[in-house]
C-alpha positions in Angstrom: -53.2 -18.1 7.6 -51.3 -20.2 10.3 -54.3 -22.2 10.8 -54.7 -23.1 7.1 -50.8 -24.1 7.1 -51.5 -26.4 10.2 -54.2 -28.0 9.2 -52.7 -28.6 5.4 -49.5 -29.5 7.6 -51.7 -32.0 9.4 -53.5 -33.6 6.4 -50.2 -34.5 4.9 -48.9 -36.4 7.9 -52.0 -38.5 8.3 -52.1 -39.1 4.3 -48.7 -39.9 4.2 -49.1 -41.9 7.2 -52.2 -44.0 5.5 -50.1 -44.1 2.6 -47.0 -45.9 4.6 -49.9 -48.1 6.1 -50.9 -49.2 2.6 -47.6 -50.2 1.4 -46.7 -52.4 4.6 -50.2 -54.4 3.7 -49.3 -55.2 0.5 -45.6 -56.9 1.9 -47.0 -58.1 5.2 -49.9 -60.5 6.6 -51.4 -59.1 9.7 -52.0 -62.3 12.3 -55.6 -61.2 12.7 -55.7 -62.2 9.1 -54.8 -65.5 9.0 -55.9 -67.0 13.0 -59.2 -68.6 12.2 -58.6 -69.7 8.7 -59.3 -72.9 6.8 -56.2 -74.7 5.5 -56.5 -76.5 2.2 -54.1 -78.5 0.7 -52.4 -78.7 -2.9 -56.4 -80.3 -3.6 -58.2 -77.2 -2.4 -59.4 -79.9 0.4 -59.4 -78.4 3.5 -57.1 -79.9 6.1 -57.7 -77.6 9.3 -57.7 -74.7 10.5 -54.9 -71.8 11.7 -55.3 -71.5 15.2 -51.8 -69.6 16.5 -48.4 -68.3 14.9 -45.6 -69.4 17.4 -42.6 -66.8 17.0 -38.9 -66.6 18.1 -37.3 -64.5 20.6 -36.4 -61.9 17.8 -40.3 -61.8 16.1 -40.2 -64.1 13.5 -43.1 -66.5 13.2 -41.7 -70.0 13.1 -44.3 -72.5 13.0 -48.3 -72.3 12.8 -50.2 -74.5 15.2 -53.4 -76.3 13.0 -56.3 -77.5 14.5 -56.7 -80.7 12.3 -59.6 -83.3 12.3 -62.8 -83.3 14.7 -65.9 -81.8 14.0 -67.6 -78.9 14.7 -64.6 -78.2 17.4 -65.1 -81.8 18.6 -62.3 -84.4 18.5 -60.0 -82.0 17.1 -56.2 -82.3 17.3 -53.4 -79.5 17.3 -50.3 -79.9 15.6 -47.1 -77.8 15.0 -46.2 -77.1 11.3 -43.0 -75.3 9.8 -44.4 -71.5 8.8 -42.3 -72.2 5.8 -45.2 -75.4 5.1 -47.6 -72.5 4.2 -47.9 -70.8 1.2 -50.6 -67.9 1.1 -52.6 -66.7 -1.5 -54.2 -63.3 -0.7 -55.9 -63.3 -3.8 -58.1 -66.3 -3.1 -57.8 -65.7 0.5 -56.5 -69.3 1.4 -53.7 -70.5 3.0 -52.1 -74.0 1.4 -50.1 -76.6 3.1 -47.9 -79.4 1.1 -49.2 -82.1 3.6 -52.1 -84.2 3.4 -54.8 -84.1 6.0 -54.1 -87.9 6.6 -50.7 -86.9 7.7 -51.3 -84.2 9.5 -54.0 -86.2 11.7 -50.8 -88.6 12.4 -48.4 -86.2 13.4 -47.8 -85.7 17.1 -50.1 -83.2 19.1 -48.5 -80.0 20.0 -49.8 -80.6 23.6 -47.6 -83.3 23.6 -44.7 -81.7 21.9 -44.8 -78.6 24.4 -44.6 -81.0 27.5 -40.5 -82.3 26.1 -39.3 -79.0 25.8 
């Protein structure tokens, strides 16, 4: 009898665990998510990709860095856009930016940004 109450003990915890899990996903992006995904603007065109989440001292993400223009990884630029630029849609699986590509190929590199602070 102790055994069955551990293990029914033991099969809440993990359900209510996965359960917990569940509900945090459907509030929360996990990073792994969104690294590596195209960028489309208000078009559906896509403007680059999502390369890295740059955060504050307390955890928040503040800005996503894009890999924008190039080719096949060639010729590519990275720039620094305001997190708040991006608007995700989990349904579609795409991430949206209210900038053009054209603008975003003009903006300076993060490389160069990260050398004046």
């Amino acid at each position: 009898m102790r055994k069955l109450i551990i293990v029914v003990a033991t099969l809440m915890l993990a359900a209510s665990v996965g359960w917990a899990a569940d509900k945090i996903m459907d509030t929360h992006i996990k990073a792994s998510k969104v690294i590596g995904q195209s960028v489309k603007d208000s078009a559906g065109e896509k403007v680059g990709t999502l390369d890295e989440l740059i955060l504050d001292v307390e955890g928040r993400v503040t800005h996503a860095i894009l890999s924008v223009g190039g080719f096949l990884g060639m010729g590519d630029k990275r720039v620094a856009v305001s997190w708040g630029d991006l608007t995700f849609k989990p349904k579609q699986d795409t991430i949206v930016i209210n900038k053009r590509k054209e603008d975003l190929k003009k903006a300076p590199s993060y490389e160069s940004y990260k050398k004046t602070q």
